[in-house]
N, C-alpha and C positions, 0 to 999 in steps of 0.2 A: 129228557131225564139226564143226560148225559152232562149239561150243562151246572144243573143242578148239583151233581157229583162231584162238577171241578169248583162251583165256589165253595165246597162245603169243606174240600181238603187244602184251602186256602191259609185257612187259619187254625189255631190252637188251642181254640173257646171250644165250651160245648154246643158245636154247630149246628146238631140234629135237632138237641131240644130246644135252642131257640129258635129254628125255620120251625120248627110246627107251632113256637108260638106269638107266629107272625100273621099278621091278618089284612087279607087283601081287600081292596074292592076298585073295580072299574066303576070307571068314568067318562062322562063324552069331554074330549081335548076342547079348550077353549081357540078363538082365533080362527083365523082365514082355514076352509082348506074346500070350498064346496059342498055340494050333495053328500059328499061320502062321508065326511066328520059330522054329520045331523044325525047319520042312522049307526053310527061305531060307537062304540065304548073302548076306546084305545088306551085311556090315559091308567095306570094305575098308582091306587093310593096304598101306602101300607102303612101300618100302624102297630107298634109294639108300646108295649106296659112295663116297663124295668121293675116296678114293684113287684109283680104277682111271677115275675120270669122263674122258674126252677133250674136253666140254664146259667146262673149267672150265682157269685157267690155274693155274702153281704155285703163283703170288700168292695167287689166289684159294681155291686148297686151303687152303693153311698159314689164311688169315684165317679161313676155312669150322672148320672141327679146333679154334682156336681157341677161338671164338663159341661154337659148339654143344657143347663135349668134353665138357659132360654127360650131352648129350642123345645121344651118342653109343653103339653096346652095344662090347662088348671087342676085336670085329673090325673096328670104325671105322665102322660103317654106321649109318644116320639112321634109325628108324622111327615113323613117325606113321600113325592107325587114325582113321576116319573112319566114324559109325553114326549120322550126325545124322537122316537120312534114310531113308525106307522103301525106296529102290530103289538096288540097287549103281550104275549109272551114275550117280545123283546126288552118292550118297557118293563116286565115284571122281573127279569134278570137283570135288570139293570137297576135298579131300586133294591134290590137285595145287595147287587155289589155296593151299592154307595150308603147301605146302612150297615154291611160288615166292614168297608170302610171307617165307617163313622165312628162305629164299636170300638174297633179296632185303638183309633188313633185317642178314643175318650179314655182308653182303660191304659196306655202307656203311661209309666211311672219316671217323670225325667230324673234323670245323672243329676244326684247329688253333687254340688259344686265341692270344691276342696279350696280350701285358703289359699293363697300362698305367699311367701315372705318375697321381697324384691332383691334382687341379688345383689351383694354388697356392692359392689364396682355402679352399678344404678343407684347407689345411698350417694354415694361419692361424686357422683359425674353432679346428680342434683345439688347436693352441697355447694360445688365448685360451681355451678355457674348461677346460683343463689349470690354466691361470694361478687363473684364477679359484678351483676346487677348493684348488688349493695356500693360497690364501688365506686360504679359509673355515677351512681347518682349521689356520691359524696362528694365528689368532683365537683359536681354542679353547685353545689352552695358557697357563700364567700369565704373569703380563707378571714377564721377568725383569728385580729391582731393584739389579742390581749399578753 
């Protein structure tokens, strides 16, 4: 429980009510591991719905749908699978943190860039060795003797 507590005051989202409206399901791990991956269900899947979230504002949907639309499957729902681990509770805290991760970094709004003019003395330096080019290659053509 304790664990649960610290990813939830991680962040600044409504944490509560999108963990409750998160939905698990184990699975048996694909791949090598013997007897014991035949009879476990280690691996877990979690799956969230951004549409139907009451966690989340409209803002935040529309940015969410966005971000993620590929990550998306054809019903709008998120899912990420989580086997890093031999034991379901680890993988299932760990699949929480990489989809408040995910949240997280999908609902960041980037820094507006700001223009800016180039400083006079960089108008000038360009000019001068524009100048200069122009000259070199004046040089090079024949001196007309009319």
């Amino acid at each position: 429980m304790y664990l649960w507590k610290q990813l939830i005051h991680v962040f600044k989202l409504n944490k509560e009510q999108i963990l409750k409206e998160l939905q698990f399901k184990a699975i048996r791990s694909s791949g090598a591991g013997g007897q014991h991956v035949n009879k476990v269900s280690s691996k877990v899947e979690l799956t969230f719905n951004p549409q139907s979230s009451y966690g989340l504002s409209d803002a935040e949907k529309s940015r969410f749908l966005l971000k993620l639309e590929a990550r998306l499957t054809k019903e709008g729902s998120l899912i990420l699978q989580c086997d890093e681990a031999r034991s379901q509770h680890k993988n299932k805290v760990l699949v929480i943190k990489r989809f408040f991760d995910l949240l997280k970094k999908s609902l960041e709004v980037p820094k507006k860039r700001k223009p800016t003019k180039p400083s006079k003395s960089s108008v000038e330096k360009r000019l001068k060795s524009k100048k200069i080019d122009s000259n070199k290659k004046a040089y090079r053509k024949k001196p007309d003797l009319d």
